[in-house]
C-alpha positions as CSV (number, residue, x, y, z in Angstrom):
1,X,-75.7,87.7,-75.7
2,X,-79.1,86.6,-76.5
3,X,-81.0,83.7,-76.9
4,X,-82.4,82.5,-80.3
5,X,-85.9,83.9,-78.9
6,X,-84.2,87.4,-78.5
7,X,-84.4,87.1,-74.7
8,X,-81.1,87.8,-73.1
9,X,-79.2,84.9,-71.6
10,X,-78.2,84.9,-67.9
11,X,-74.3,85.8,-67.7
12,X,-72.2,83.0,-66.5
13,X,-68.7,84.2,-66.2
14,X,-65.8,81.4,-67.2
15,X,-61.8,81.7,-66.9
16,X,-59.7,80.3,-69.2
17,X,-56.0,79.6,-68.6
18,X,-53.0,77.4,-68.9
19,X,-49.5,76.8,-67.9
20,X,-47.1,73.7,-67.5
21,X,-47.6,71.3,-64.7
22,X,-44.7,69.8,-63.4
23,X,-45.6,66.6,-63.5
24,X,-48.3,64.7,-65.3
25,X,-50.2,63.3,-61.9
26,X,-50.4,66.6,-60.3
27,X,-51.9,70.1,-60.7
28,X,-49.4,71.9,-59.9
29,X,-47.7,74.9,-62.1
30,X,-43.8,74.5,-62.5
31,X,-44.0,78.4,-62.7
32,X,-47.0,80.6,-62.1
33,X,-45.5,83.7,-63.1
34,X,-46.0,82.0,-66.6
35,X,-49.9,80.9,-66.4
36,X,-51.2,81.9,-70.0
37,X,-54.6,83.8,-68.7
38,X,-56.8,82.8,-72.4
39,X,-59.3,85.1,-70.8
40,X,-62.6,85.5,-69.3
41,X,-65.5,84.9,-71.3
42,X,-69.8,84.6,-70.8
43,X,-70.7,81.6,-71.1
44,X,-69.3,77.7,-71.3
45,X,-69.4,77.5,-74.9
46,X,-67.4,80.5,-75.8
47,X,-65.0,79.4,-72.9
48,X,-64.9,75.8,-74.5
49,X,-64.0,77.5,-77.7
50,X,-60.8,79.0,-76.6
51,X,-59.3,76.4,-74.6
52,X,-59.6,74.1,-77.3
53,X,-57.9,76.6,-79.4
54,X,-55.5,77.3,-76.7
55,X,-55.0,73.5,-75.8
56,X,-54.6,72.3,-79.4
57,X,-51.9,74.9,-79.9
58,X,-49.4,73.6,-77.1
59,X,-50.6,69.5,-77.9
60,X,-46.6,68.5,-78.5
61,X,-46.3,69.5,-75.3
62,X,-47.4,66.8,-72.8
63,X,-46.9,68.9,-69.4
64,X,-49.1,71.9,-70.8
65,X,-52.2,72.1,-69.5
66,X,-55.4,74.5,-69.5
67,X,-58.6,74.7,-67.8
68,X,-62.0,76.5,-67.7
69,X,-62.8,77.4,-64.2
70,X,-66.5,78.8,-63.7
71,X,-66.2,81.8,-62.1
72,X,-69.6,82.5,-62.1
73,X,-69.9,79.3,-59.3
74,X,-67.6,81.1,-57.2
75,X,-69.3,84.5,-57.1
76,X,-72.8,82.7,-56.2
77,X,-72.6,79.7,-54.6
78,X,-75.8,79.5,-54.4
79,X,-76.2,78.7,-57.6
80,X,-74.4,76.0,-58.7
81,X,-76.1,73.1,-60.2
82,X,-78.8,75.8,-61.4
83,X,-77.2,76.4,-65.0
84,X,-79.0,75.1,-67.1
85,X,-77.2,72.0,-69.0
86,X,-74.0,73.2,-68.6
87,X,-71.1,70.5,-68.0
88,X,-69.5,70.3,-64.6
């Protein structure tokens, strides 16, 4: 992907997906087997994008739930807190 300056924007690898909880207070899945995997996408807006899509699709149903995990914080450690703006 590249920036607005044509330089090319450091990949930060996010997961999107989504499944019902079995109770409101908790993350916990009532069946994993059935997690709704949105995807994987490269960067926090794009991953933002789809789980509102994804979210606002199920929103009569109060135990679904989706998430964005950032995978890229969990292949470099190292990193985290070095993104750039990005929300926790």
């Amino acid at each position: 992907m590249a920036a607005k300056d044509g330089a090319k924007q450091k990949q930060l690898l996010h997961l999107v997906f989504g499944g019902e909880l079995t109770d409101l207070d908790k993350v916990e899945f009532s069946d994993l087997a059935a997690l709704d995997i949105v995807g994987v996408y490269p960067n926090y807006a794009r991953a933002y994008d789809a789980w509102k899509d994804a979210a606002q699709r199920t929103v009569d149903d109060a135990h679904m739930r989706y998430f964005i995990v950032h995978l890229h914080r969990l292949l470099d450690p190292a990193e985290t807190g070095k993104s750039g703006g990005e929300r926790p």
